[in-house]
C-alpha positions, 0 to 999 in steps of 0.5 A: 142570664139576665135577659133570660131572667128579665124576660121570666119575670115580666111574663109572670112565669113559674116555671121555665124551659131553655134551649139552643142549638149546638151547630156542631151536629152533636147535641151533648151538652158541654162543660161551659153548657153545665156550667151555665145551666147550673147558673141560671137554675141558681138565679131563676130559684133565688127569684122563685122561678123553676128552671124546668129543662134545659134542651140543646138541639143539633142535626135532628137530635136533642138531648135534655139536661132533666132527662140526663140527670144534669138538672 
């Protein structure tokens, strides 16, 4: 998260869009994915920065944590 944050900050961003891979095959966001996801939108608000979406990719397939009402 502080890189994440770090990086945001010195880009000037507003707003931001995170992903990563799930080498399982299975894109379904897992409870440690919440959990870090919640934390990181937390941190990126408190410095005026908009955690946009959260993207996790596995074998062709993705899921959204905006579009699955996680965020």
């Amino acid at each position: 998260m502080r890189r994440i944050a770090a990086d945001a900050l010195r880009l000037g961003a507003h707003v931001i869009v995170v992903a990563h891979n799930h080498p399982s095959g299975d894109p379904t966001p897992s409870a440690e994915d919440c959990r870090a996801t919640a934390r990181l939108a937390e941190v990126a608000e408190t410095l005026g920065i908009a955690l946009c979406d959260h993207l996790v990719f596995a074998q062709g397939n993705w899921r959204s944590f905006r579009a699955l009402g996680l965020l």
